[in-house]
C-alpha positions as CSV (number, residue, x, y, z in Angstrom):
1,X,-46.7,44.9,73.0
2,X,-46.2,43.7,76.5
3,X,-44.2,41.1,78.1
4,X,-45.5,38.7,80.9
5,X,-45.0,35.2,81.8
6,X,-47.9,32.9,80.0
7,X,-49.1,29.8,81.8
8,X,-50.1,27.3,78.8
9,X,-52.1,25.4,82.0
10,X,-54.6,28.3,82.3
11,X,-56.4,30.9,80.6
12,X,-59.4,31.0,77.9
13,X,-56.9,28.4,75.6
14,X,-56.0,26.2,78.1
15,X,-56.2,22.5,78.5
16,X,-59.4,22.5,80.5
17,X,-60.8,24.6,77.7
18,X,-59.4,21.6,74.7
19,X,-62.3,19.1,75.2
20,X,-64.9,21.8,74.2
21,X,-63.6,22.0,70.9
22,X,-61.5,18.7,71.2
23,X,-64.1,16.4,72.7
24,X,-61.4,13.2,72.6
25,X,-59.2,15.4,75.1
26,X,-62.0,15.3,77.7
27,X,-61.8,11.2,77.5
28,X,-60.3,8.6,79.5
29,X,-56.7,7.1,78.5
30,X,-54.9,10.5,77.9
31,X,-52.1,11.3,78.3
32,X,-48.8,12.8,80.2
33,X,-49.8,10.5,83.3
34,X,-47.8,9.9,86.7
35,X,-45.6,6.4,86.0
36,X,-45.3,4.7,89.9
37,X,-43.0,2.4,89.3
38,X,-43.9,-0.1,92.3
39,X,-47.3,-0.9,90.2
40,X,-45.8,-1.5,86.7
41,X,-45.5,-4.9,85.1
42,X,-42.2,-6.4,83.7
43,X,-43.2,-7.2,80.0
44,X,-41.3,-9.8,78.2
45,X,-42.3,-8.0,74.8
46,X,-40.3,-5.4,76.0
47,X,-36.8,-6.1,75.3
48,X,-33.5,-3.8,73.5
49,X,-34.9,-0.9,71.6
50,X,-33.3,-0.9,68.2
51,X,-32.3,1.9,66.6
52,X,-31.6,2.6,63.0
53,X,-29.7,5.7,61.8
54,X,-29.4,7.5,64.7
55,X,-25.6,7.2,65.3
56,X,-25.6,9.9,61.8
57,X,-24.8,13.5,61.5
58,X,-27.9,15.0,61.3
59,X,-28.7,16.9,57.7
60,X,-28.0,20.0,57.5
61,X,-31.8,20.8,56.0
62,X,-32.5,20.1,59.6
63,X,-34.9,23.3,61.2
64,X,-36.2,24.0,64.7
65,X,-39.1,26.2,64.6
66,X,-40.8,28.1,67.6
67,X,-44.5,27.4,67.1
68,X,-46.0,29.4,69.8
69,X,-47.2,26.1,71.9
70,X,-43.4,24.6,71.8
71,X,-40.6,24.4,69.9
72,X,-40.3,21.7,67.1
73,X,-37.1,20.5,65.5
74,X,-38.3,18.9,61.7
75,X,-36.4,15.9,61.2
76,X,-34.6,15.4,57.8
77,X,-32.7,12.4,58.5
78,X,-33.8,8.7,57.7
79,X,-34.4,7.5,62.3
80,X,-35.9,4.2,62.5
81,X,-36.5,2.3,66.1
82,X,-37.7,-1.5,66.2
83,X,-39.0,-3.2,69.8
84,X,-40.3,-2.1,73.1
85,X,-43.4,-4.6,71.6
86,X,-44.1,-1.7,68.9
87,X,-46.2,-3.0,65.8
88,X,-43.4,-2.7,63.1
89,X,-40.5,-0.2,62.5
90,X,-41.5,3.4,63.1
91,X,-40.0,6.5,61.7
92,X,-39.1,9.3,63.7
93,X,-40.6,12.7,62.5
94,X,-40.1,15.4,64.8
95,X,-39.1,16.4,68.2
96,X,-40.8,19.0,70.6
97,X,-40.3,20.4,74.0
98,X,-41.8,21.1,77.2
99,X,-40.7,23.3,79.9
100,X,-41.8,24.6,82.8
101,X,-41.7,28.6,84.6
102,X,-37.9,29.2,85.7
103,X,-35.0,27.4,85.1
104,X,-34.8,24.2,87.3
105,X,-38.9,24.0,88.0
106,X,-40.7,21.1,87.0
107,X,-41.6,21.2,83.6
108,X,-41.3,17.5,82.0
109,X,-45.5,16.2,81.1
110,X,-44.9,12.8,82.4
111,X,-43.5,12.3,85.8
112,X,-41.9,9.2,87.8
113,X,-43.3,8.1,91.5
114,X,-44.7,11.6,91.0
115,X,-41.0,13.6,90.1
116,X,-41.4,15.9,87.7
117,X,-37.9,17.1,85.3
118,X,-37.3,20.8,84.2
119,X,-37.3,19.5,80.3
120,X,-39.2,16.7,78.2
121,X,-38.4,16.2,74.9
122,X,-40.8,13.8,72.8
123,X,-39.1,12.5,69.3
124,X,-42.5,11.5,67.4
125,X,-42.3,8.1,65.3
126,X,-45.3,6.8,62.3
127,X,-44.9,3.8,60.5
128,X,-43.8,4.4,57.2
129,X,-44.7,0.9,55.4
130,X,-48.3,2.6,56.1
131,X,-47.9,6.1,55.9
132,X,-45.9,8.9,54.0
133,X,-45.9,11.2,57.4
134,X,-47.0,11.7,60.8
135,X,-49.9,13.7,60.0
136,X,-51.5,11.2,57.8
137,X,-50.9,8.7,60.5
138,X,-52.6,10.9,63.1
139,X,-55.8,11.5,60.8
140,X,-56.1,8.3,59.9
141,X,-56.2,7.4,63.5
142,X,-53.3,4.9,63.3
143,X,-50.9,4.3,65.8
144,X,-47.6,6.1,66.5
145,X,-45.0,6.0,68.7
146,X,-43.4,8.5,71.0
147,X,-40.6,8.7,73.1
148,X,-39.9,10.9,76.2
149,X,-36.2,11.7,77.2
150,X,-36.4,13.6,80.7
151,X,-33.8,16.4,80.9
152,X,-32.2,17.1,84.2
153,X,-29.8,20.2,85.7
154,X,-26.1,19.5,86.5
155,X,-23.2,21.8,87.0
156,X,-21.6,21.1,83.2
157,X,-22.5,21.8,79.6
158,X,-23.8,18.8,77.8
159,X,-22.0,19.5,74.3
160,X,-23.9,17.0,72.3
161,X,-27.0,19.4,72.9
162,X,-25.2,22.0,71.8
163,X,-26.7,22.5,68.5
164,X,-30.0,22.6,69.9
165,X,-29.4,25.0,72.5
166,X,-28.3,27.7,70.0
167,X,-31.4,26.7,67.6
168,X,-33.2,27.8,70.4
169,X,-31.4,31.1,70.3
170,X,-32.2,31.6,66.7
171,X,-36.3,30.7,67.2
172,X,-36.9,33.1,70.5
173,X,-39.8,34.8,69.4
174,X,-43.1,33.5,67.7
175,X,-42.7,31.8,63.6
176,X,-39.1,31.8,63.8
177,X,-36.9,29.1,62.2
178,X,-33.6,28.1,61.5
179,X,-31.7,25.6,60.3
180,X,-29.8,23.6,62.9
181,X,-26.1,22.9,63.3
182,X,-25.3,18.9,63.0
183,X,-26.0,17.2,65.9
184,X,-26.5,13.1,66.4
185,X,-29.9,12.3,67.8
186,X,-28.3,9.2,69.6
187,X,-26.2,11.6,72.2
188,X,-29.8,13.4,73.0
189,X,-30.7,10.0,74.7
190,X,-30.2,8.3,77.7
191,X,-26.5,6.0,77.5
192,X,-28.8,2.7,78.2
193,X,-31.6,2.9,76.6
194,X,-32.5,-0.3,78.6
195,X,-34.8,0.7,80.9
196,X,-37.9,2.2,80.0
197,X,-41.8,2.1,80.7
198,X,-44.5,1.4,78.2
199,X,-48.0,2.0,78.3
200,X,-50.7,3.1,75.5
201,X,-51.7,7.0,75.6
202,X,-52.4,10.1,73.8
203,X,-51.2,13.1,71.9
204,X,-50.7,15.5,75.0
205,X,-51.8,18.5,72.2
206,X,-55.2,18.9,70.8
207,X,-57.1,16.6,69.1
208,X,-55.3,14.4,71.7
209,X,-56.3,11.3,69.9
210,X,-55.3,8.0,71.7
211,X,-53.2,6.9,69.5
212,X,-49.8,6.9,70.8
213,X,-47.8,3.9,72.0
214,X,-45.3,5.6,74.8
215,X,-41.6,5.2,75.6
216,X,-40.4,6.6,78.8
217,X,-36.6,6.4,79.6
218,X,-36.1,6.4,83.4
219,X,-32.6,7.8,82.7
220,X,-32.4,11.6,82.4
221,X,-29.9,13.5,80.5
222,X,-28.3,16.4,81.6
223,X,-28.0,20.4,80.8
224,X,-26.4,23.2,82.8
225,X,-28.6,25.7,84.0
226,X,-26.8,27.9,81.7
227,X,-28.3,25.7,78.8
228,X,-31.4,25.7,80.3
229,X,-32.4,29.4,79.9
230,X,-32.3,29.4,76.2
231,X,-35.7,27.3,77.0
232,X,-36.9,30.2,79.4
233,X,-36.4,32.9,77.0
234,X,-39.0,31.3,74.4
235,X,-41.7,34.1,73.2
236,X,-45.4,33.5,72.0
237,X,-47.6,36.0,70.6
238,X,-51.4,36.3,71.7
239,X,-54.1,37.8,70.3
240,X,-56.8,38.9,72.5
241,X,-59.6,41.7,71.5
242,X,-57.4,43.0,68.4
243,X,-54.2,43.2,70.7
244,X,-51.6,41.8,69.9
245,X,-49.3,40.7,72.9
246,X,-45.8,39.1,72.9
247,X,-45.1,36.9,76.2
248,X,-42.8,34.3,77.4
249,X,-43.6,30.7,76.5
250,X,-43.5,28.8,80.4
251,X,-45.5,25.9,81.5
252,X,-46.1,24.6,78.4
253,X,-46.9,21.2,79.6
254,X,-50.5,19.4,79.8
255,X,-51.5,18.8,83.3
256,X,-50.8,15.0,84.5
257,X,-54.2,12.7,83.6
258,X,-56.0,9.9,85.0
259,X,-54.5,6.3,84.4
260,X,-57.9,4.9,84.9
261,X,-57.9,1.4,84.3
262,X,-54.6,1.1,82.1
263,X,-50.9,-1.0,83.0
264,X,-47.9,0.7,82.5
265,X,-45.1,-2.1,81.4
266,X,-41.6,-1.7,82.0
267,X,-39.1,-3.3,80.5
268,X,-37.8,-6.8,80.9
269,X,-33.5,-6.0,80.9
270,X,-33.3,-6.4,84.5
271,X,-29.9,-5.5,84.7
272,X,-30.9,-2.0,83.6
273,X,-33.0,-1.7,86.2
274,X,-30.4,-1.6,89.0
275,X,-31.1,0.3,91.9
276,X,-28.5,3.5,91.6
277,X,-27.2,4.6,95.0
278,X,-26.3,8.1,93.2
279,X,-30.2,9.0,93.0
280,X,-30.1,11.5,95.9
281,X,-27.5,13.3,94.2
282,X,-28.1,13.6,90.3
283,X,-26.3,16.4,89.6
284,X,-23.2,15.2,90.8
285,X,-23.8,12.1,89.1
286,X,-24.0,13.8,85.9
287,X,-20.9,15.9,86.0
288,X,-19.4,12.3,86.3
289,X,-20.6,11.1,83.5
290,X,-18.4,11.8,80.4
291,X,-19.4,8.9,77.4
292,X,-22.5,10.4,76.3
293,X,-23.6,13.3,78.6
294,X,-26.2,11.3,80.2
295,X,-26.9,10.4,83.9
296,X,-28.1,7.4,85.6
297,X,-31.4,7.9,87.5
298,X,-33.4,4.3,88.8
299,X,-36.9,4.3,90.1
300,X,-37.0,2.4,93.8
301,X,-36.9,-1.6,92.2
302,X,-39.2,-3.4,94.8
């Protein structure tokens, strides 16, 4: 077996290879996409996100999983959110990651006035009054929800991620999974959940289908570089010509797509949306912070 770094953005499977077997991913309306926040519209429907259940320990039947395309945490708990103009109250399923090459490169799928994050993490929501998981959702071609939580570096250990960085220690190489140490899925978001951007999308995975209503925090949270390397040490295994090959799972994030003709909303809690004078200096912002482990980051307001 040999070890080399794997670039998820090129190569025989790549996304420019998807719509040839996935023709949906070769349409308009996909998603990650570039959010410019001087061009969105405040939406009124857009108002406190409500969350149900996510305050709890999570269950200790909780698993992370390394996939080979990311790494997926399976959600046991009962996580509900309400709002943002979603059609009804969506259950939260599962939670994946994308990263990019080293630790500290851009690596997040969806970027703001064209800044990228090292870290994404998308928690993926189905309504349950419909459906009895996310899978049936998706095949049925209903919608979901998904929200993205940007992660960024500062100097200090986020502890409420804790539990996930040493899942990711358990799952290093392809197939692996282990059960998770309790963690709340509230401290893995942003401490105001206030400002956010909508806008309707894709899955940013094969069959892509374009069924996803998006959630965006603008505020990071933060890891130490330290934490951040458990991502960088993620194995896949290929299997090219009968040979087997073991190589480091980087870039695993879909290239940025065309907003063609779509709006992106932001939300209407203006307060939220004040200008931070700390956005030159993030890191140091986030060692600051101590309530939930989160930083403030604002867009330009104009």
């Amino acid at each position: 077996m040999k070890f080399a770094s794997l670039c998820l953005n090129a190569g025989i499977y790549g996304p420019r290879r998807w719509a040839s077997a996935y023709p949906e991913c070769g349409q308009r309306n996909q998603s990650p996409v570039d959010i410019p926040d001087q061009d969105t519209e405040v939406s009124q429907e857009c108002q406190e996100l409500t969350l149900d259940g996510f305050e709890t320990k999570s269950s200790n039947r909780t698993t992370m999983k390394n996939t080979g395309k990311t790494v997926s945490i399976a959600l046991k708990n009962d996580y509900f959110v309400r709002g943002a103009g979603l059609p009804g109250r969506f259950k939260a399923e599962k939670v994946e990651f994308h990263w990019g090459s080293t630790n500290g490169s851009a690596g997040s799928e969806h970027s703001i006035n064209g800044k990228k994050f090292p870290v994404e993490m998308q928690i993926y929501f189905y309504n349950s009054d419909d459906f009895d998981s996310l899978s049936t959702a998706i095949k049925e071609r209903r919608n979901i929800a998904a929200m993205a939580v940007f992660f960024q570096v500062a100097k200090k250990d986020n502890i409420a991620a804790e539990p996930i960085i040493t899942g990711l220690k358990r799952v290093v190489h392809h197939e692996k999974e282990t059960n998770l140490g309790s963690f709340i899925l509230r401290d893995l978001l942003p401490s105001s959940l206030g400002s956010y951007y909508r806008y309707t999308g894709s899955l940013t995975t094969p069959p892509c289908s374009k069924i996803v209503e998006w959630i965006i925090f603008s505020r990071p949270v933060y890891l130490s570089y330290h934490q951040l390397e458990a991502f960088y040490s993620i194995f896949t295994t290929e299997q090219q010509d009968h040979v087997k090959s073991v190589d480091y799972l980087r870039n695993n994030h879909r290239p940025t797509q065309d907003l063609d003709s779509r709006k992106i909303f932001k939300s209407a809690l203006i307060d939220d949306w004040m200008p931070d004078l700390m956005t030159d200096n993030m890191a140091s912002a986030a060692d600051s912070e101590t309530s939930r482990g989160t930083m403030a980051f604002f867009p330009k307001v104009v």
